[in-house]
N, C-alpha and C positions, 0 to 999 in steps of 0.2 A: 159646912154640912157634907159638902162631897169629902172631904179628909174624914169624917166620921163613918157615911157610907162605905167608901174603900176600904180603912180597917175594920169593920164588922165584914166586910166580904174576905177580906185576907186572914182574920182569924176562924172564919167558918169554912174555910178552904182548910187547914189545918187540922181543925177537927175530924174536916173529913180521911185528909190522909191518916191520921195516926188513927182512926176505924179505923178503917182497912186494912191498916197493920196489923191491928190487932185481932182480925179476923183470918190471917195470913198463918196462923197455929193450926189452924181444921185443916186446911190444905194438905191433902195425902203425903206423906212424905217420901210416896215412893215417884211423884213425880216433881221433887227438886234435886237441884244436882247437883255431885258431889263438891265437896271442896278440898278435901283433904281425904285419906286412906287408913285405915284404924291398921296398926302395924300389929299389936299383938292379936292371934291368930282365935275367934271363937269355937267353943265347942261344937262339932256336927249336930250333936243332938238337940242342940238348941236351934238349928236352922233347920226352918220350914220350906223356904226356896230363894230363890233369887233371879236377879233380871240384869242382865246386858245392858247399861246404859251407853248407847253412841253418840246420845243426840248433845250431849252437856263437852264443852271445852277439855273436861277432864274424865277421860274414857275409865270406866270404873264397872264394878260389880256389885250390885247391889244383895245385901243378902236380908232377907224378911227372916223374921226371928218366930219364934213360936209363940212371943209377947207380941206381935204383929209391929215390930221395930227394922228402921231399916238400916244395915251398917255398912257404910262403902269401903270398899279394898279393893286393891289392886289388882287387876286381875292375871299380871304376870307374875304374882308373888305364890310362890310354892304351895301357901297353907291354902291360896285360895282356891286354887287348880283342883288342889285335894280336896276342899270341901265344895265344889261343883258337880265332882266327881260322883262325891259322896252323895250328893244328891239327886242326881244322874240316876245312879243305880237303884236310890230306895224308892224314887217314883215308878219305874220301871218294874221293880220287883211287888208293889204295892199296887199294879194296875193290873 
């Protein structure tokens, strides 16, 4: 009976972790953290803004899309400098 009770407790543990998981998709994506850097460079006008992420292993930039999507790059990388910039200025001139 106890070998019966323990695996009904160890398979409803399971259960519960793979919920969770699978509630781990609604989670904003603008607060998980990068893992890798998208190389090729997006268009300006498809970026809405972006966020300075420091707190993640992998110091990155995050850029929110005008599809409210978030795409991390590098943020020593030349295109991203420029479209920081680029965003920089249309907030500014837009306020």
């Amino acid at each position: 009976m106890a070998k019966v009770t323990f695996s009904l407790c160890a398979l409803l543990g399971l259960l519960l972790v793979f919920a969770a998981m699978g509630n781990s998709s609604k989670v904003n994506p603008r607060s998980k953290c990068c893992t890798k850097f998208q190389s090729k460079p997006l268009p300006f006008e498809n970026i809405r803004g972006y966020i300075l992420d420091r707190k993640c292993r992998l110091f990155a930039v995050k850029f929110i899309t005008i599809k409210d999507r978030s795409v991390c790059a590098d943020p020593k990388a030349q295109w991203a400098q420029d479209a920081m910039e680029f965003v920089r200025l249309n907030q500014t001139a837009s306020a």
